[in-house]
N, C-alpha and C positions, 0 to 999 in steps of 0.2 A: 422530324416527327410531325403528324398530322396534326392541327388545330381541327379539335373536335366544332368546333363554330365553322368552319367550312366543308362540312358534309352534309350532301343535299341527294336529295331523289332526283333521278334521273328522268323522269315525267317536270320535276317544278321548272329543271335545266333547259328541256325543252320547250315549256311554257314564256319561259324569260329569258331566253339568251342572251339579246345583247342587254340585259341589265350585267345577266353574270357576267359576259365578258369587258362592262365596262369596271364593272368590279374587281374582276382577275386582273386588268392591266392596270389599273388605280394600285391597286395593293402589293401586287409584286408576290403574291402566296398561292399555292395550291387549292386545289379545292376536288372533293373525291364525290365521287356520284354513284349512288346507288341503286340494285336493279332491287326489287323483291325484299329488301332491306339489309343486302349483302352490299359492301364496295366492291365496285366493278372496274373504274377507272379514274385515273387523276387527272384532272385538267389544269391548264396554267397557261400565263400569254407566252407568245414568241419569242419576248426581252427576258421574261425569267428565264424560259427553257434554255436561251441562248447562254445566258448568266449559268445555268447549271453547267451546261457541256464544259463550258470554261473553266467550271471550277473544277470537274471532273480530269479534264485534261491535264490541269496543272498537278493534282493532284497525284496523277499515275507517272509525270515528269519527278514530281519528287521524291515517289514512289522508288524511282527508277534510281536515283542519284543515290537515294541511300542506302540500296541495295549493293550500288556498285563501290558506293564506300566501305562499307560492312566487307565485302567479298577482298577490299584493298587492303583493311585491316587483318584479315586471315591471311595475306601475302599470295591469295589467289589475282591470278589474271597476268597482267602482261605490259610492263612499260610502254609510257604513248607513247614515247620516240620508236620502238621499235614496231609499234602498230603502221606509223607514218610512213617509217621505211619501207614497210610491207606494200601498204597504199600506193607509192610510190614508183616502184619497183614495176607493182601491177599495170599503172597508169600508162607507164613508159612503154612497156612491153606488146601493148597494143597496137 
């Protein structure tokens, strides 16, 4: 969720930059800048953004895991041993 305290026109962004950006990376939060008094775009440092992806990624990893649990609980899918075999089998074969 946006912190309404970090919405700024996009003219003040330009005026003070590296204030804002020594305040973006002091704070670790977003900050949304406006054209005309619309939000246009989010801004944030490098170390958050980076902190995002990461969280994003783990995110869709666990995403992922409990899908595949859910699908093991319906008795869909396919035991590892014989996925391995398969793997196996393929590896050689080349």
């Amino acid at each position: 969720m946006i912190d309404l305290a970090n919405v700024y026109a996009l003219s003040e962004f330009n005026r003070n930059s590296k204030i804002f950006i020594r305040k973006l990376k002091k704070s670790g939060k977003p900050a949304v800048l406006t054209v005309n008094g619309q939000a246009e775009v989010v801004i944030q440092s490098a170390e958050a953004y980076q902190k995002l992806v990461e969280d994003q990624r783990l995110l869709e990893t666990l995403r992922g895991i409990s899908r595949g649990l859910e699908q093991a609980k319906r008795g869909e899918g396919r035991p590892m041993r014989d996925l391995v075999k398969e793997l196996m089998l393929t590896a050689t074969s080349k």
